[in-house]
C-alpha positions as CSV (number, residue, x, y, z in Angstrom):
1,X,7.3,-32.3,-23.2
2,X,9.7,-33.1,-25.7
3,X,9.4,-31.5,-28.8
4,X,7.7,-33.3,-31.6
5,X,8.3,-32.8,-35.5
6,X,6.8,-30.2,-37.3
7,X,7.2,-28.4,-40.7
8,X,7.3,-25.0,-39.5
9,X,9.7,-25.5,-36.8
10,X,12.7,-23.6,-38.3
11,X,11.0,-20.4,-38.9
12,X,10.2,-21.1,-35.4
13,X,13.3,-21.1,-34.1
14,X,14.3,-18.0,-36.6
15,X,11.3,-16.0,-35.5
16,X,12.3,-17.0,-31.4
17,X,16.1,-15.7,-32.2
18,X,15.2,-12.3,-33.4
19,X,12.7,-11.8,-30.8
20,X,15.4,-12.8,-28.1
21,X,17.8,-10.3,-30.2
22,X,15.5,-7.4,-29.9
23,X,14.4,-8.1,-25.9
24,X,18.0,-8.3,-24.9
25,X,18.6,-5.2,-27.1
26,X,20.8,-3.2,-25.3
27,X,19.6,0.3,-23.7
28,X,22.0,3.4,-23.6
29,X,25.0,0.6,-23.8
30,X,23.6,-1.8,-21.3
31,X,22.4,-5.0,-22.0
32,X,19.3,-5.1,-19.9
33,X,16.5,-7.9,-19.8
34,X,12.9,-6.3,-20.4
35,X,11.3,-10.4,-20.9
36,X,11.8,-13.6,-21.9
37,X,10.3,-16.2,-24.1
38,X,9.5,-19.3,-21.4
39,X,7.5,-21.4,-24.1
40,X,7.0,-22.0,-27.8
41,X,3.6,-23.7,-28.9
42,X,3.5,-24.4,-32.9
43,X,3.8,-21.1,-34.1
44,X,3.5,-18.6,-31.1
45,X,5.6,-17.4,-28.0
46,X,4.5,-17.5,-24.0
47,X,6.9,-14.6,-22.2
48,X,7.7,-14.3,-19.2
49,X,5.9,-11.6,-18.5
50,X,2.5,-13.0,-19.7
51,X,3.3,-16.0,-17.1
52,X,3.5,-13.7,-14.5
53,X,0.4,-12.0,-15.2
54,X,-1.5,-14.7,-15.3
55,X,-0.4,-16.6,-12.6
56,X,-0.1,-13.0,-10.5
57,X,-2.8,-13.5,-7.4
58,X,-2.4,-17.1,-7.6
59,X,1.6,-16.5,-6.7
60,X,0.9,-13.9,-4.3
61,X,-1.5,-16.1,-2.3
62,X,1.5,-18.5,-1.7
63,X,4.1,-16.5,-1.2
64,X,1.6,-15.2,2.0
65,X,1.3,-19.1,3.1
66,X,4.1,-21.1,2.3
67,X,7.4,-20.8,4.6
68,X,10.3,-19.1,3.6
69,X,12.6,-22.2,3.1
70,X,10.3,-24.0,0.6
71,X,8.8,-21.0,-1.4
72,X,11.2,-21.3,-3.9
73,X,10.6,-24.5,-4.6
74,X,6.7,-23.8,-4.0
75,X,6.6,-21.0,-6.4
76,X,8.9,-23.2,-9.4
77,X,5.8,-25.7,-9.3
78,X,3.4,-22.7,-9.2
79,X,4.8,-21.4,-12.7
80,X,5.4,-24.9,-14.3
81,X,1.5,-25.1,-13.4
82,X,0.5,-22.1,-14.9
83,X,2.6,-22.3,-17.9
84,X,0.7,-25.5,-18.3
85,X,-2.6,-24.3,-18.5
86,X,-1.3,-21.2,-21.0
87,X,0.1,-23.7,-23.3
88,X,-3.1,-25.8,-23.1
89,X,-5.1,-22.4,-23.7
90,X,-3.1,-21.6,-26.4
91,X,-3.0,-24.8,-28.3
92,X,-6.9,-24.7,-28.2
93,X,-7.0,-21.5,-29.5
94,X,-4.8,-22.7,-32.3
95,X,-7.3,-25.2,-33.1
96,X,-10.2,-23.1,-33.4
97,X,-8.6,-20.8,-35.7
98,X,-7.7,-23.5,-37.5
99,X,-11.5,-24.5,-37.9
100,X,-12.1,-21.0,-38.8
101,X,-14.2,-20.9,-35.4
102,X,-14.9,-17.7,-34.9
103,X,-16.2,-14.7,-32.1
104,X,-18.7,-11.9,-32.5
105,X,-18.4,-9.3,-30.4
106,X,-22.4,-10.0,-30.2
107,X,-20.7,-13.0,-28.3
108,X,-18.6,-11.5,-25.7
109,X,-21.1,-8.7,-24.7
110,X,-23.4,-11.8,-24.0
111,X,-20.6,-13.5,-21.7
112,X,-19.7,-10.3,-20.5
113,X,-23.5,-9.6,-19.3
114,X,-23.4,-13.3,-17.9
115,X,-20.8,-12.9,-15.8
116,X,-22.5,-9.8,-14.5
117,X,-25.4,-12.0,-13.5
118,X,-23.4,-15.0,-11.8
119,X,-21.3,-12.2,-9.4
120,X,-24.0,-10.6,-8.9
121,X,-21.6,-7.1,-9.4
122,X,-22.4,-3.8,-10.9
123,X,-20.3,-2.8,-13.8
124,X,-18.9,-0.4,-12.0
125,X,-18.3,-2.9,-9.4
126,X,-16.8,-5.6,-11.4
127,X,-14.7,-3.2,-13.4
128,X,-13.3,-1.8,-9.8
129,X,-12.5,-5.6,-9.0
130,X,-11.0,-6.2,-12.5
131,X,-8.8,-3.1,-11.9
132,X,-7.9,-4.6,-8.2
133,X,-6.1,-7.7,-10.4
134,X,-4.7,-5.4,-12.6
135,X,-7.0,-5.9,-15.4
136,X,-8.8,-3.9,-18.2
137,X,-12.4,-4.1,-19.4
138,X,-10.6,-4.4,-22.7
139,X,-8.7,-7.4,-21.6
140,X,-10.8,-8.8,-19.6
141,X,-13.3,-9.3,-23.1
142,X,-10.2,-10.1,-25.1
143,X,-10.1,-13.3,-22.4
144,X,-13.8,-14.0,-22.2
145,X,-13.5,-14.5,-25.8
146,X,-10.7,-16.8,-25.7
147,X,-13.2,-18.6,-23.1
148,X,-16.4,-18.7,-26.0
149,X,-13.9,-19.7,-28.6
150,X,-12.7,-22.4,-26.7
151,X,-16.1,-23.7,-25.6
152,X,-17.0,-24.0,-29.3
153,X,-14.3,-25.7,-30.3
154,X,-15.0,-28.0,-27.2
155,X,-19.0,-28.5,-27.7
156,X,-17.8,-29.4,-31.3
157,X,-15.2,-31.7,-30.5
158,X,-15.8,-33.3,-27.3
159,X,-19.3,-32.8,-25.8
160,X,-21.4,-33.0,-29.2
161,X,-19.5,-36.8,-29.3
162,X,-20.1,-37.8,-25.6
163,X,-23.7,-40.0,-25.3
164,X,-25.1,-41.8,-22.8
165,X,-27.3,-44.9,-23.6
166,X,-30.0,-46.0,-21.2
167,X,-28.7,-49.5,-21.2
168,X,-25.5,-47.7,-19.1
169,X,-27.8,-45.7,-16.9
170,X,-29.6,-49.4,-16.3
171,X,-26.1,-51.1,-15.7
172,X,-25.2,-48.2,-13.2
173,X,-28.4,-48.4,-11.5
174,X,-28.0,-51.8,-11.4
175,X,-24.5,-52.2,-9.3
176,X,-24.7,-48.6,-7.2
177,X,-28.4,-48.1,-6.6
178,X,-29.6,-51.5,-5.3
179,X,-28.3,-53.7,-3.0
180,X,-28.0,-57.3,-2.7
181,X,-29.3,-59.6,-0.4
182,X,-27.8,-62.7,0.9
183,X,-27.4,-64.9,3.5
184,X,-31.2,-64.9,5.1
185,X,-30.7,-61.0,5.9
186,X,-34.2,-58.8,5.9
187,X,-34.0,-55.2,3.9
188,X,-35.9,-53.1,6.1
189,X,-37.9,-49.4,6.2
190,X,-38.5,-47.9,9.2
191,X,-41.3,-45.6,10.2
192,X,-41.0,-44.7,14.4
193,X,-42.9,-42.1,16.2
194,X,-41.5,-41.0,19.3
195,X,-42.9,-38.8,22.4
196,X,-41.5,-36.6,24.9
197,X,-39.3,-38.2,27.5
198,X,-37.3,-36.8,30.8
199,X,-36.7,-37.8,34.0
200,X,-39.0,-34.5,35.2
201,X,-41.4,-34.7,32.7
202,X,-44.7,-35.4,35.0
203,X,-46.1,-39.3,34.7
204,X,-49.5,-37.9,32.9
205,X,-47.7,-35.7,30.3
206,X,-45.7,-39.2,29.5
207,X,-48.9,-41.2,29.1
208,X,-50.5,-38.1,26.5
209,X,-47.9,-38.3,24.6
210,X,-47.4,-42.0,24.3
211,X,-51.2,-41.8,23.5
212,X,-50.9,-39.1,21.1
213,X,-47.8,-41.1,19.6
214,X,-49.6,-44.1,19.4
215,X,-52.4,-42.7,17.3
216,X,-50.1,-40.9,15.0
217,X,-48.5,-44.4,14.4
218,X,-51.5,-46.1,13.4
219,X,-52.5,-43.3,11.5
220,X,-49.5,-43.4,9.3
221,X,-49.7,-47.6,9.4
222,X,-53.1,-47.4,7.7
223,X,-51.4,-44.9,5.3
224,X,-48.9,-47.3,4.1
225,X,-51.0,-50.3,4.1
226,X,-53.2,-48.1,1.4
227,X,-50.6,-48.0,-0.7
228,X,-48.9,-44.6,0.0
229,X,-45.3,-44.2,-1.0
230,X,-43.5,-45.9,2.4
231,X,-40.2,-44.0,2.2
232,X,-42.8,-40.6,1.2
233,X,-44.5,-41.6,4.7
234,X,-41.4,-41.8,6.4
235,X,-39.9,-38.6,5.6
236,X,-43.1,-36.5,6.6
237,X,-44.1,-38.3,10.0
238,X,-41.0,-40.4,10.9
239,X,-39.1,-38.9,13.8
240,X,-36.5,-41.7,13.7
241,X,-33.2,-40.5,11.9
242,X,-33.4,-42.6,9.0
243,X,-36.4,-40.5,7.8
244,X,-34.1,-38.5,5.9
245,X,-33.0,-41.5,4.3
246,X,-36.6,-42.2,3.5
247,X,-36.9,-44.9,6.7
248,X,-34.0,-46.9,4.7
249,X,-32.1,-48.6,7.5
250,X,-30.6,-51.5,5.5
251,X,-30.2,-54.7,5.7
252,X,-30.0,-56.6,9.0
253,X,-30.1,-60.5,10.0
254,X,-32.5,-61.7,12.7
255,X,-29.8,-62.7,15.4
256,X,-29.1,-58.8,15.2
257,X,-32.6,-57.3,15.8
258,X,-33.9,-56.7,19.5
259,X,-36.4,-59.2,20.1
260,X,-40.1,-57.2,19.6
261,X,-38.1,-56.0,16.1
262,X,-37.4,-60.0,15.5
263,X,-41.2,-60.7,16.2
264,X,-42.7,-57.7,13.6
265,X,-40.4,-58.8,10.9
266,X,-39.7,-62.4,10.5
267,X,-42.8,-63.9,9.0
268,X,-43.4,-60.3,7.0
269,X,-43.4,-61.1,3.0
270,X,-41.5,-58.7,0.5
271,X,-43.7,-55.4,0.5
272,X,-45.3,-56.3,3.2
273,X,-45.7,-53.8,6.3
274,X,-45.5,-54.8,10.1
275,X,-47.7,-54.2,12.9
276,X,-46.7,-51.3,15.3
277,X,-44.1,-52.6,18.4
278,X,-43.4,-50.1,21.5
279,X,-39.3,-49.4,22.0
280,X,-37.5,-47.2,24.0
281,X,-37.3,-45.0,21.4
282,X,-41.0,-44.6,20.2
283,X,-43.8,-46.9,18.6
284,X,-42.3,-48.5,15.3
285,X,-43.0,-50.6,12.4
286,X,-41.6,-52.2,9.2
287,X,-41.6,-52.5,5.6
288,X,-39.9,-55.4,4.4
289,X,-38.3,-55.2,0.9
290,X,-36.5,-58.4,0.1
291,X,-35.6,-61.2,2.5
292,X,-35.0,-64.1,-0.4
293,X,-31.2,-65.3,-0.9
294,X,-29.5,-63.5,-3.5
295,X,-32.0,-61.9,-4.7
296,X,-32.0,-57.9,-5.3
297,X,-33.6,-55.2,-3.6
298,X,-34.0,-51.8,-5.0
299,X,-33.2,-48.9,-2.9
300,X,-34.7,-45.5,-5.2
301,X,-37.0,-46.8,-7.9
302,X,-35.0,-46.1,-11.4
303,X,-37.1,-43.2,-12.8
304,X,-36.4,-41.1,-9.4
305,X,-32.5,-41.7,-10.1
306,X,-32.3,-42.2,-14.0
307,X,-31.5,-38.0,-14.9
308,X,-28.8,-37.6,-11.8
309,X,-27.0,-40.6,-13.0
310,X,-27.4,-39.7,-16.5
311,X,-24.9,-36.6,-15.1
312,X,-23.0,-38.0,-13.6
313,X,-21.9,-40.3,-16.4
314,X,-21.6,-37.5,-18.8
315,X,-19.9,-35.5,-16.4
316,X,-17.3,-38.5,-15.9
317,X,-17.2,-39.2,-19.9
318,X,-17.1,-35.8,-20.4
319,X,-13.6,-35.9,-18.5
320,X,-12.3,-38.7,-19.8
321,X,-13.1,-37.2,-23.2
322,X,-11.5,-33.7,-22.6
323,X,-8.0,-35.5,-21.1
324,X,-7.9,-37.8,-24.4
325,X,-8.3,-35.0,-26.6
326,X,-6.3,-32.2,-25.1
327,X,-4.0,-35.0,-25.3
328,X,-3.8,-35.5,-28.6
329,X,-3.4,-31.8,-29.3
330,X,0.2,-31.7,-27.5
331,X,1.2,-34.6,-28.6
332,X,0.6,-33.4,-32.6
333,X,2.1,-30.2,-31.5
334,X,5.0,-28.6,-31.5
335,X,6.0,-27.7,-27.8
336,X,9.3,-26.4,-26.2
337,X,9.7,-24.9,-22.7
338,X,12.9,-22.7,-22.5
């Protein structure tokens, strides 16, 4: 990123000299390099040495994968990431100090026991795997409450501004969870209850079975035509694969059905349920949920839908939000990468 204007950007550069003067100090008469500033954010310095520590595992991990003739190159991208994500880090922190947002150490032994819960570790346990990446307890907190500080800032500057209206939920609901009918085609639920088949499965056992099958069918039939919920029906007693999908087995036109299928359906009313036909693959029969041109048919009644797609909005705004604004921070910043 180029670097942008900013009033503080000589004693920048005056601050980055004499810290380059002092780590290429010589020792006993030799000039010898102990780190390097690889970044400078507004006011602060990213060494090499903290991009190395961050990025440690991560490194590690593809120096065991990649091939020797590209790991160079693999590796380059790998810091240029990291860096990225320490500048971004950093320039958030930046802002929260700014907004005299603050951490109590009340704070980070609340995140700390957190993350307890979620790994399910000891302390002991997490402190040996902390000491595995070569961290401290001590800095280990000191980055949890980089993590709360940043979340604050980001509740108070991002989510607390992200709402969704129900008119969007409706619009969304509207083109992704209903479909639309055309051309003559018949929206169909299936219910289908099979029995046991086999080429040495003994005549009589067939014949129970189909009988047992058939009364389970018109047991369920009379279910539905009282008014229980189809897809509900079809997911308890429906051994036909789409009774996962609550019966749903789309839309179809009446050239494309088997004929006994064609016969239940054609003259069937929206809402209205078929008799029960025999197929190969057990005794089935129909809900029909829109046959009229152009006309809509709903797949999941709104209210079963309205909270997931509420989510997954503000999940997706959320996002959008984030990008925009982490933006704007590095473009009204002041950011070199030596």
């Amino acid at each position: 990123m180029k670097p942008v204007a900013h009033a503080s950007t000589p004693v920048i550069f005056f601050l980055l000299v004499l810290f380059l003067q002092i780590v290429f100090a010589p020792l006993n008469g030799t000039a010898e390099l102990l780190d390097r500033v690889v970044a400078v954010v507004n006011d602060d310095v990213i060494t090499l040495s903290e991009l190395e520590k961050e990025g440690e595992r991560f490194y590690r991990d593809i120096s065991a994968k990649t091939p020797a003739t590209s790991l160079a190159e693999t590796l380059q991208q790998a810091r240029e990431h990291v860096l990225d994500r320490i500048i971004e880090r950093r320039l958030i922190t930046q802002k929260a100090k700014a907004g005299n947002i603050s951490v109590s150490d009340a704070e980070v032994d609340a995140a700390f026991e957190q993350m307890l819960d979620q790994s399910r570790l000891s302390k002991p346990e997490l402190l040996a795997k902390l000491k595995e990446d070569g961290l401290t307890e001590t800095a280990y907190r000191e980055n949890l409450r980089d993590q709360v500080l940043q979340s604050k800032l980001v509740n108070a500057d991002v989510r607390s501004k992200v709402v969704i209206t129900d008119e969007e939920i409706l619009d969304y609901y509207n083109s992704q969870s209903t479909t639309r009918v055309s051309g003559g085609g018949y929206y169909l639920l299936q219910i289908g209850i099979s029995w046991k088949k086999g080429q040495d499965t003994p005549p009589e056992t067939v014949e129970a079975d189909k009988s047992k099958a058939r009364k389970e069918a018109e047991k369920v039939l009379e279910l539905a035509r009282d008014g229980e919920d189809f897809k509900e029906l079809a997911r308890k007693y429906s051994s036909m694969p789409s009774a996962a999908d609550g019966g749903d087995i789309g839309v179809f036109q009446l050239d494309e059905m088997a004929p006994d299928m064609q016969q239940a359906v054609k003259e069937l009313k929206p809402d209205e349920i078929s008799d029960i036909i025999e197929t190969p693959e057990g005794y089935q029969f129909f809900k029909l949920l829109n046959s009229d041109d152009g006309t809509i048919a709903v797949k999941t009644p709104p209210d079963e839908v309205k909270e997931e797609i509420r989510n997954s909005l503000y999940d997706q705004r959320l996002k959008k939000a984030y990008d925009e604004w982490l933006n704007n921070l590095k473009n009204e910043a002041y950011i070199q990468k030596l």
